[in-house]
N, C-alpha and C positions, 0 to 999 in steps of 0.2 A: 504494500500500500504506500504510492506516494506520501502521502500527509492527511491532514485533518487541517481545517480550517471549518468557517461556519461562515453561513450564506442567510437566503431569506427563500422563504414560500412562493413560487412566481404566480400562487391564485393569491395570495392573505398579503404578503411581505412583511409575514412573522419570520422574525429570525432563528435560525435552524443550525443544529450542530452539521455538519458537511466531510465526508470521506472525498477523497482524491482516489483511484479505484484504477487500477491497471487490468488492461481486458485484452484481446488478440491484437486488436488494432490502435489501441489508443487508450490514452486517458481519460478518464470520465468522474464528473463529478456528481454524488449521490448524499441524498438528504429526506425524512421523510416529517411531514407534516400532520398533525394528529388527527386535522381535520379533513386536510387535503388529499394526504397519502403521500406515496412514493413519485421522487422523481430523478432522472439519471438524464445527465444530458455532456457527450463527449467535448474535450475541454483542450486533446490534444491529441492531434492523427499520427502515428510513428508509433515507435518502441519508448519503453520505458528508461532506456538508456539518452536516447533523445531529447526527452522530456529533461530528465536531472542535469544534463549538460547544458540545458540551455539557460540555466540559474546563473547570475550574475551575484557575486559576492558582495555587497556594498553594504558597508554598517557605516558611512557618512551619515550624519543625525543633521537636520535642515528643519527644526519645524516651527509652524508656522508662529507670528508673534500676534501676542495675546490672545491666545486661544479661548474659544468657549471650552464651559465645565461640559465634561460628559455628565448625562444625569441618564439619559437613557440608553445608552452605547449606540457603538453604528450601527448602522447608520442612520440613526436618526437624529443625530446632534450637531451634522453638520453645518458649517459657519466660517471657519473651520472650529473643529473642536481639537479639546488638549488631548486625543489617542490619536489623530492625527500627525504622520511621521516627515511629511515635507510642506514649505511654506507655497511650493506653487512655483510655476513657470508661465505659463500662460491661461490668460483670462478674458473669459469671454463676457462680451458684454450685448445682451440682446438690443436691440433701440426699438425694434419694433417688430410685432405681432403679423403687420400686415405681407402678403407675395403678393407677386406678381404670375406666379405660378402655383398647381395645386396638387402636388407630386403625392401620388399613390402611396408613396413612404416620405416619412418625413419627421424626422426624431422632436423635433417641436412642435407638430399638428399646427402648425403656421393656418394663417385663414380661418377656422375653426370660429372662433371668439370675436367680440365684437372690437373694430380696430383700436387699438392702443399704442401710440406711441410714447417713450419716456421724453419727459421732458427735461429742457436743457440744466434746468437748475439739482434735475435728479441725477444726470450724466455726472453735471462735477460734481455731485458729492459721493458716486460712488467710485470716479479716480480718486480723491482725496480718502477716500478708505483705503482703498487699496492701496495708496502711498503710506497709508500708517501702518498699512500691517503687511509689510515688505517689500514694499515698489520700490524701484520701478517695473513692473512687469511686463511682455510681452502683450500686448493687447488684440485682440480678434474682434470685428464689429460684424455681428450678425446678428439675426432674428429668428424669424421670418426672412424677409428679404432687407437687409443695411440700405442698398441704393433705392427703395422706395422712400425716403426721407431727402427732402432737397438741399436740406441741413449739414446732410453726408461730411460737406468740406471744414465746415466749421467746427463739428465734435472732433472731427482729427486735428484742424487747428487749438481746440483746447484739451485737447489730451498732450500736445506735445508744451504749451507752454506748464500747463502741473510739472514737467518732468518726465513723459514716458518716452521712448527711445526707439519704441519699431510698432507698428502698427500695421495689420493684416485682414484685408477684406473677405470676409467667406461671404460669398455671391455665386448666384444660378448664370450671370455674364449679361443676361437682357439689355441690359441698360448701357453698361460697357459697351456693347456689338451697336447699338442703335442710337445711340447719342452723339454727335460728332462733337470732341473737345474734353467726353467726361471723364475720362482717363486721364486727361492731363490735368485736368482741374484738382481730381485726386493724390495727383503725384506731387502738385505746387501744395498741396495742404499740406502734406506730410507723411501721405500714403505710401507703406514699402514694398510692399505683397498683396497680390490679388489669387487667394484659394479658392480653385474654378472648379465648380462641379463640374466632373469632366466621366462620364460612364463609358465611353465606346464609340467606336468610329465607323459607327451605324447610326439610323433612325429608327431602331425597331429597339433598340436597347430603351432610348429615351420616350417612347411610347409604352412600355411597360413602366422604366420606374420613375418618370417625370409625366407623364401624361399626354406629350406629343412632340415632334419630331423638333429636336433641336442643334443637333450637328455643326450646318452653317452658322446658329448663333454664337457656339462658341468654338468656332474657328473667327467668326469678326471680334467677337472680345478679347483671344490672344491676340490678334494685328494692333487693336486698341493699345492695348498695356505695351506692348513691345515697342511700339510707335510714342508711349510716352514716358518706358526709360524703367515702368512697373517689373517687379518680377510674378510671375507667373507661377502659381503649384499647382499642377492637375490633381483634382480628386475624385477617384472612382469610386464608387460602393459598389460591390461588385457582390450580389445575388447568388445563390447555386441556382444553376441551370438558366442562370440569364445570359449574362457577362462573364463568366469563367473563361471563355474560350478569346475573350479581347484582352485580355492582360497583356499578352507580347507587343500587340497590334498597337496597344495604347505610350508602352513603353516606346517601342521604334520612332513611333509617330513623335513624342515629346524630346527625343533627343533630336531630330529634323530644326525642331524652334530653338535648340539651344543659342546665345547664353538668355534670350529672354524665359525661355522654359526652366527654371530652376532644379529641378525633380515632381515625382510620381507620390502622390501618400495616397496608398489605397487603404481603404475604410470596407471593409467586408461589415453586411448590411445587419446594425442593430436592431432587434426585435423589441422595440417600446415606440411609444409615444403614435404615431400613424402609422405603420405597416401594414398597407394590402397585401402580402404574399407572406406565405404558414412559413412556419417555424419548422426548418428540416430537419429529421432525426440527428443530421452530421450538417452542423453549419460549418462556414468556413474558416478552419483555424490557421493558424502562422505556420503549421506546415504546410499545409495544402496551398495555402498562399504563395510559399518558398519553392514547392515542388510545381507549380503552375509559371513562377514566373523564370524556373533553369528552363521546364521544357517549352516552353515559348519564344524564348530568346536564342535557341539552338545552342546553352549552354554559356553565352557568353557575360551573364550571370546564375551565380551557381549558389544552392542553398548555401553553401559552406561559406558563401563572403559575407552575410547578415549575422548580426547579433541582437539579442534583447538591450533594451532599454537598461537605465544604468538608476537616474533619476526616478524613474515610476517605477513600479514592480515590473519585471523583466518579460511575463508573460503578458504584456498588454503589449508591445510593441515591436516590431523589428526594424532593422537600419539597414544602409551599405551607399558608400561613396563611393562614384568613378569618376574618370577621366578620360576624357575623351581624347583619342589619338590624333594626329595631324591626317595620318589614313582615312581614320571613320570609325577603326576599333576604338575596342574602350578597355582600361585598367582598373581593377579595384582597388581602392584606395586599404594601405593596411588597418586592421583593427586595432584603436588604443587599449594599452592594458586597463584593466578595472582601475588602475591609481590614476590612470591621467586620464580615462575618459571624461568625452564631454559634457556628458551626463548627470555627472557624481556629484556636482552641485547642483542648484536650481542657476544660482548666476551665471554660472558658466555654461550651462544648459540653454537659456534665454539667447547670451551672444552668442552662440553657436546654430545656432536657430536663424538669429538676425542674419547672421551671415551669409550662411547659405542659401535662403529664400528672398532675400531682397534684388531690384534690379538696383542697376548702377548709370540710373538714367540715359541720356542720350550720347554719354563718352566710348560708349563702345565702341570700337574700330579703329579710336582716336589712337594714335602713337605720339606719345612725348617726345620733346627734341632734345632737354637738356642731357648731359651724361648722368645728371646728379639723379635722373626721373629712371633710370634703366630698370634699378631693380623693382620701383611703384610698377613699371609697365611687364614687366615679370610676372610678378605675383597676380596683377589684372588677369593677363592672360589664361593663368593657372584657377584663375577662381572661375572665368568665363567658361573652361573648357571642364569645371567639376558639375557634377550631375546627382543628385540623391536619390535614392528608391528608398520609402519606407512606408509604412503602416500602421494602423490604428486599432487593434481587437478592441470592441468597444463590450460593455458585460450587461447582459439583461437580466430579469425577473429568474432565469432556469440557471446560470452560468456565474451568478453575483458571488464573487469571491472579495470576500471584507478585510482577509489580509491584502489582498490586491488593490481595493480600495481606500485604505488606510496609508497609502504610497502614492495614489492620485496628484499629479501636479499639473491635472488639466480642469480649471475650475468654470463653472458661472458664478456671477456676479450677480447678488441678488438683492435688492436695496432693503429690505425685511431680514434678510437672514446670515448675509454678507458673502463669502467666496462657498459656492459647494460644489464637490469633486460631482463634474460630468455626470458620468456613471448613476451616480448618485440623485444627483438632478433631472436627470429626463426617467428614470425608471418607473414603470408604470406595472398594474397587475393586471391579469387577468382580463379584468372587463374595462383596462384603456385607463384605470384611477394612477394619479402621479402622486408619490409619496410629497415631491418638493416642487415641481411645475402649478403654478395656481392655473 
């Protein structure tokens, strides 16, 4: 037996003692419910040997400042609370309820509710929380949908005068693809990253998990961004039996836009919040993820170049840096050891983050004359030509592992409750009820 940890009931989200469970194929996590009953639901495809390897050693201690009392344990005290082990890397701030789209799945049930957006005077006071209790942090503006607020320029204009340092748009791209200018508008604010729903390089994909054919749009919202200096991160959620089979296609494709295309973070698809498509007995874990994207690529990334996460619990995430060759092939960047990874803190986590995904405006291509600029244009080159593949296991109501969550450094920002790890935040039971979503 793997381990023991404790989860929650995915009909009640009674908390439940939890076995880790080695079977032919995989890992599986098992828990039973007085009321509910039994439920087993696989957590990790491979050998058990597999699984243990993939453990990242890290006893760096980062938590959060002034925590809430636990009075109920997790998860329900989240805020952050004082059994919480990291203070956070990135944080999401919703602004608004309202899309422009009404996606079949959709872990915020976006549209649902009647429109609300926050206001500006509730914006700064939840950057200045956040700056008391460990900013400056990476910042993510979504919803709903961020660019249905015309405001857009000016929340990012005042998030950078508080102090925050890198700011990341999660957007469907509509508005980017159809707006001439609004890209740049974003970029003169202070926008770094634009994270593009990005599923497949088809219209059949986006008519199943968006609701209608989108492709051309967000191939004009990558011209946008690149045209105004943005960096780009494609994000798939990738389905079984949808999109499985586009992971290559998707990768190939994003290394074509490099250096505006920064890397791939796929998100294999969380079972809460809106989900029109069931719950497969084998959803898609970080093997399957690893093993889909060597044999898509014809090997030219290979499960063996990824590691877990260093910062969050290791089983929530996988990584791998390349480099692209002057040919067209590409090199894996090596892995750092557990002491220097980038990870192992939240700060150094966040600028490693900044780094990677941000564009570097409209200087691309430029070459510096002085001798003294040789090595600046070195390292441009070298950052131009690095590329990311990673990923996001995100944990529902069947798979909620609370030692997992208790290492969470992927927060909402909630103006009632203050930072609550994701995971945590969107979970919902059974019949759609959110523990911390109002």
């Amino acid at each position: 037996m793997p381990g023991k940890t404790r989860s929650v009931c995915p009909v009640c989200l009674k908390v439940l003692e939890a076995e880790k469970v080695f079977d032919h194929d995989g890992v599986y996590m098992e828990k039973s419910c007085p009321e509910h009953g039994r439920f087993r639901s696989l957590i990790w495809e491979g050998s058990l040997q597999s699984y243990l390897d993939w453990e990242i050693c890290n006893t760096v201690l980062d938590p959060p400042l002034d925590p809430k009392p636990a009075l109920m344990g997790c998860p329900y005290d989240c805020g952050l609370c004082e059994e919480h082990l990291r203070k956070g890397c990135c944080m999401l701030l919703e602004l608004t309820n309202r899309c422009n789209l009404r996606c079949p799945v959709c872990f915020a049930s976006a549209g649902e509710d009647e429109p609300r957006d926050l206001s500006m005077e509730e914006i700064g006071r939840q950057y200045d929380y956040l700056m008391a209790h460990g900013g400056p942090f990476n910042i993510q503006l979504s919803g709903g949908e961020p660019s249905m607020r015309d405001d857009l320029p000016d929340i990012i204009r005042l998030g950078r005068s508080k102090g925050f340092g890198f700011f990341q748009l999660n957007t469907n791209g509509l508005r980017l693809a159809g707006e001439p200018g609004y890209a740049q508008s974003l970029k003169e604010a202070g926008l770094d990253t634009v994270f593009l729903q990005f599923d497949g390089m088809n219209d059949e994909v986006y008519k199943i998990l968006r609701g209608r054919p989108l492709l051309d749009v967000k191939l004009g919202a990558i011209d946008a961004c690149a045209a105004a200096g943005l960096g780009v991160v494609l994000v798939p959620v990738i389905a079984a039996g949808v999109n499985e089979n586009q992971v290559g296609d998707i990768l190939r494709f994003a290394m074509t836009r490099m250096p505006a295309v920064r890397g791939v973070h796929f998100q294999p698809i969380s079972y809460f919040g809106r989900c029109g498509l069931e719950r497969p007995e084998k959803p898609v874990t970080i093997p399957r993820m690893l093993r889909l994207i060597e044999e898509q690529t014809g090997g030219q990334m290979k499960y063996g170049d990824f590691a877990g996460g260093g910062a969050e619990n290791p089983y929530c995430s996988f990584h791998a840096s390349y480099r692209k060759l002057p040919g067209g092939d590409i090199k894996c960047l090596p892995k750092r050891s557990d002491s220097s990874c980038c990870c192992t803190a939240s700060d150094d986590s966040r600028t490693s983050v900044a780094d990677q995904w941000s564009g570097a405006g409209k200087q691309f291509g430029e070459v510096p004359q002085s001798e003294t600029s040789a090595l600046d244009s070195f390292l441009k080159l070298m950052r131009e030509r690095t590329f990311a593949v990673s990923g996001m296991i995100f944990q529902d109501g069947f798979n909620l592992d609370l030692d997992r969550l208790r290492r969470c450094h992927i927060c909402e920002v909630d103006s009632e409750r203050g930072m609550v790890p994701f995971c945590a935040y969107n979970l919902t039971d059974s019949n759609g009820k959110s523990m911390y979503r109002k």
